[in-house]
C-alpha positions as CSV (number, residue, x, y, z in Angstrom):
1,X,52.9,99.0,74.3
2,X,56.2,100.8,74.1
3,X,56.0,103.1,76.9
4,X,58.6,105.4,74.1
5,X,56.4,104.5,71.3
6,X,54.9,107.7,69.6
7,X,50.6,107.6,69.5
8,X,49.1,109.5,66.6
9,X,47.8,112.6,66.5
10,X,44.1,111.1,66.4
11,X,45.6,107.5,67.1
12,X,43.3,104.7,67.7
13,X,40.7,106.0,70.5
14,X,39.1,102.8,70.6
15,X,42.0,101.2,71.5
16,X,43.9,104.0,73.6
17,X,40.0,103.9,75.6
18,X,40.1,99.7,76.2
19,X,43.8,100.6,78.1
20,X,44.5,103.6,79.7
21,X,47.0,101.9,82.0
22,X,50.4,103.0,80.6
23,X,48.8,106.4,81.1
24,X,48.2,105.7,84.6
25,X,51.5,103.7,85.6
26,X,54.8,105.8,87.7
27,X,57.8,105.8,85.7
28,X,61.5,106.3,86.1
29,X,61.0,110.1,85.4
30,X,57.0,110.2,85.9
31,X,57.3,110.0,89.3
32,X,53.8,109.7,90.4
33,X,54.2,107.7,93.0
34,X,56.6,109.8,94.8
35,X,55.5,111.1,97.8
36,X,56.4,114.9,97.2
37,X,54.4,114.4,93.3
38,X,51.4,112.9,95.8
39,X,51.8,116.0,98.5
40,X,52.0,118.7,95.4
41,X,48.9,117.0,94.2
42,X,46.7,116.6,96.6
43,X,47.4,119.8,98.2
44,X,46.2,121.8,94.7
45,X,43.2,119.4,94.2
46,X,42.0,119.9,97.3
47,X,38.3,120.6,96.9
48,X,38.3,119.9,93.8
49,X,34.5,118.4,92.2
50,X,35.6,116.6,89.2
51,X,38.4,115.3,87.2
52,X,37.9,118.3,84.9
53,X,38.3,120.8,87.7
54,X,41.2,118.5,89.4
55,X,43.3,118.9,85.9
56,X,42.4,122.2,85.9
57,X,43.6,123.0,89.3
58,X,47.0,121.0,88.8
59,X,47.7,122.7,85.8
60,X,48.1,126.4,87.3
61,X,49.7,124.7,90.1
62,X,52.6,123.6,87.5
63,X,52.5,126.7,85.1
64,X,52.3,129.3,88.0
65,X,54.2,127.1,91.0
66,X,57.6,126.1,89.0
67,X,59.3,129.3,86.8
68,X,59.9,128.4,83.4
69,X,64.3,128.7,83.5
70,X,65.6,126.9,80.1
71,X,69.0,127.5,81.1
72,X,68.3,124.4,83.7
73,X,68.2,122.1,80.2
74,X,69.7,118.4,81.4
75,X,69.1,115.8,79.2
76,X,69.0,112.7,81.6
77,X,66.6,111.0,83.8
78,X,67.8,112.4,86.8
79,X,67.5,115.8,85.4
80,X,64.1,115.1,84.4
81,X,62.3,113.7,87.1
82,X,58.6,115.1,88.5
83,X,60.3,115.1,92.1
84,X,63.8,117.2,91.5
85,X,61.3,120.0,89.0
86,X,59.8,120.2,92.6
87,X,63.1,120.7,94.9
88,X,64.3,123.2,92.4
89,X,61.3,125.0,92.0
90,X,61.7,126.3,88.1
91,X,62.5,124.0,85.1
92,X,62.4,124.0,81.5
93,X,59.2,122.7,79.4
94,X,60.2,119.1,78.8
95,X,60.4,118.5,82.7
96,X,57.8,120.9,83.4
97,X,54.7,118.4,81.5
98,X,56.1,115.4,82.8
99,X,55.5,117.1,86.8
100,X,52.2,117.8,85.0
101,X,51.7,114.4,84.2
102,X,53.1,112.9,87.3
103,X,50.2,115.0,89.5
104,X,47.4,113.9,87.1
105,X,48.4,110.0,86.8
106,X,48.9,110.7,90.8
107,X,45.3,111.8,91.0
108,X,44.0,108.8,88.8
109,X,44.0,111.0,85.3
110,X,45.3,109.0,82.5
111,X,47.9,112.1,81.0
112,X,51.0,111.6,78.6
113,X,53.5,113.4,76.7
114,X,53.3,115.7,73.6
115,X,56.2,117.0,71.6
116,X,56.5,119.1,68.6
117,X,58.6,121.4,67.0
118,X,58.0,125.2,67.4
119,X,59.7,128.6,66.5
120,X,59.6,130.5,69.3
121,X,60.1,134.0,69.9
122,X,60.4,134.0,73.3
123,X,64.1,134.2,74.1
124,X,67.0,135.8,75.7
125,X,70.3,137.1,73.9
126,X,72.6,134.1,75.5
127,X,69.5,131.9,74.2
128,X,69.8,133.0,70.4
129,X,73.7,132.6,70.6
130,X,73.8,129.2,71.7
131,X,71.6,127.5,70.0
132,X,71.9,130.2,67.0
133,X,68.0,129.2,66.0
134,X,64.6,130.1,67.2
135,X,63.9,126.5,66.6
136,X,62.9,124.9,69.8
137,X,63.0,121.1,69.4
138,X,60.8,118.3,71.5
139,X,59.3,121.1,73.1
140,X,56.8,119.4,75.6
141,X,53.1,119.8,76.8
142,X,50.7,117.2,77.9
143,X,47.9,115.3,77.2
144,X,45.0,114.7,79.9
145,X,42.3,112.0,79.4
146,X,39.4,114.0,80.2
147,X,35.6,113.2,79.8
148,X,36.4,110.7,77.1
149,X,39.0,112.8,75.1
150,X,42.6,113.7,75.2
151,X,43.1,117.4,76.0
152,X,46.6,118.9,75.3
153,X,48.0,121.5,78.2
154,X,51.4,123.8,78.1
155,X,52.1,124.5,81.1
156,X,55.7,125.8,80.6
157,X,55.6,129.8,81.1
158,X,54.7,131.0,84.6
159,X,52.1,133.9,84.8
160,X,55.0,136.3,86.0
161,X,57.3,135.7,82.7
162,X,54.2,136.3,80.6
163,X,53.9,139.9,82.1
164,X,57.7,140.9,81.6
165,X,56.9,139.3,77.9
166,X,53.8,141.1,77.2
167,X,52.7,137.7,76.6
168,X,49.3,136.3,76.8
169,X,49.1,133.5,79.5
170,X,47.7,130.2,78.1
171,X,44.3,129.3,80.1
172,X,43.4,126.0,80.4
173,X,39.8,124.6,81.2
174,X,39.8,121.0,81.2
175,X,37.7,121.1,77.9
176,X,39.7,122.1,74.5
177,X,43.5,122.4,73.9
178,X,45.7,124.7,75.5
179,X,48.3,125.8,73.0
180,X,50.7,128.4,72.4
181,X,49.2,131.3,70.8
182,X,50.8,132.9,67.8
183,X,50.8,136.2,68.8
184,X,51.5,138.0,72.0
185,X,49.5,140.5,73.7
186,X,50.7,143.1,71.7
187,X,50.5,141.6,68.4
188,X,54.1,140.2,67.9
189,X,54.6,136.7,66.3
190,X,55.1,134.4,69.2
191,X,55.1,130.8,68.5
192,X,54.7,128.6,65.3
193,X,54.2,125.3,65.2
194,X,56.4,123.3,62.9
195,X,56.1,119.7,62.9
196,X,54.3,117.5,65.9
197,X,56.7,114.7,67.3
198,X,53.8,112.5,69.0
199,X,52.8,111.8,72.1
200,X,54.3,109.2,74.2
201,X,53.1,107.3,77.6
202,X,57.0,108.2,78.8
203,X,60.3,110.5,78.2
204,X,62.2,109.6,74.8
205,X,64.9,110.4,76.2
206,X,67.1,109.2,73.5
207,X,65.3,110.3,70.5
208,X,65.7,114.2,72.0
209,X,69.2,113.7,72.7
210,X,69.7,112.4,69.3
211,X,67.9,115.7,67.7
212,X,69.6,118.1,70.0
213,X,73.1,116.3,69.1
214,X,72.5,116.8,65.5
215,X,70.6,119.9,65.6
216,X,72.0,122.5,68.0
217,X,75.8,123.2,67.8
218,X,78.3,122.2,70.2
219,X,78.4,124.9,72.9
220,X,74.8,124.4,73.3
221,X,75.7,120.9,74.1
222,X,78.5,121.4,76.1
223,X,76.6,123.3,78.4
224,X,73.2,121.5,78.6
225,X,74.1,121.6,82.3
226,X,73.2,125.3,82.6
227,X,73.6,127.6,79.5
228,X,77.2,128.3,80.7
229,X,78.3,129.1,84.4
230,X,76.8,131.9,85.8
231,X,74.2,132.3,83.4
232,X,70.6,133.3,84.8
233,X,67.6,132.9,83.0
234,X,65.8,135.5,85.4
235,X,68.7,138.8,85.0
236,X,68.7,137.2,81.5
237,X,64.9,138.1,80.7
238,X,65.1,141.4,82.7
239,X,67.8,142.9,80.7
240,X,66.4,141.3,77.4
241,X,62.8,143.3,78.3
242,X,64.0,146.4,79.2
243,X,63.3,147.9,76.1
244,X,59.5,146.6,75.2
245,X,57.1,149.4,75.9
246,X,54.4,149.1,78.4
């Protein structure tokens, strides 16, 4: 099996059950053999009874532990790897499942990539002019094999940006999906769903570069290495929520 090749939404359980292996394998940005993915792990899951509660733990660890920053967007291998999401501490959502995943296949959970398409409403004012859409393409979440089914998990907004959005966080219990509401706390339109891209046993990397190239405009592009210098995804979001009531 293509480690870039898409599985179905429902796929082939049969089949995906008989080899979980590709689920379970490191990779060049699944880094779950890496000894600071291992350290991250095992010092969340400590305790833990089950697989359930082991996914469970790792996935707060993830959301909560590494600050969702899209500005930190870097479309290579490098940029995307479970072990440099660590060092920096805050990532976007693409590199923030595959940490995800890195800590589950680390702890002997078969987990893999999701992608789909999503309007989201979540954004800052440098955001919308860049990429002059509220179309967020290959946005990423996993997929945990858990008690004999896969379980999808976002764990890409931290607890602490949910509050300055009056958004509500996405719980995750080891036992049905963990999606992106539609509506916020307050009763906003949040996050639409669009069109689901598959999910894949590693990054493809080239089939998001290829979208974003002919998707998002030029400065978006040119600046995939940080939104533009100086920018700040945190003084960003606390000038862009001044205004919503509390």
């Amino acid at each position: 099996m293509s480690k870039t090749q898409p599985i179905g939404p429902e796929g082939s359980e049969a089949k995906e059950r008989a080899d979980l292996s590709p689920y379970l394998a490191p990779t060049p940005a699944i880094e779950s053999h890496h000894p600071d993915v291992i350290a991250f792990a095992k010092k969340h899951i400590n305790g833990a009874r089950d697989t359930v509660e082991t996914a469970v733990r790792l996935y707060y660890a993830v959301r909560d532990g590494i600050r969702y920053d899209p500005y930190t967007c870097v479309l290579t291998v490098d940029g995307l790897k479970a072990s440099q999401t660590l060092r920096a501490g805050r990532a976007w959502c693409v590199p923030k499942a595959i940490l995800l995943a890195a800590c589950c296949r680390a702890s002997g959970i078969p987990a893999r990539l999701g992608y789909a398409d999503v309007k989201n409403h979540l954004s800052t004012s440098r955001m919308r002019q860049h990429m002059q859409t509220e179309i967020f393409y290959w946005h990423g979440y996993t997929a945990m094999y858990l008690e004999g089914q896969w379980i999808k998990a976002t764990p890409a907004f931290n607890i602490e940006l949910c509050r300055k959005f009056d958004l509500l966080p996405l719980e995750f219990d080891g036992r049905k999906d963990s999606l992106f509401q539609p509506f916020d706390a307050v009763g906003n339109r949040h996050m639409e769903y669009l069109n689901y891209r598959g999910e894949f046993a590693d990054v493809p990397i080239d089939a998001i570069i290829a979208t974003f190239s002919e998707l998002y405009n030029e400065s978006m592009l040119a600046d995939v290495k940080g939104l533009g210098n100086g920018a700040d995804f945190d003084r960003d979001v606390e000038t862009e929520t001044k205004g919503i009531p509390r």
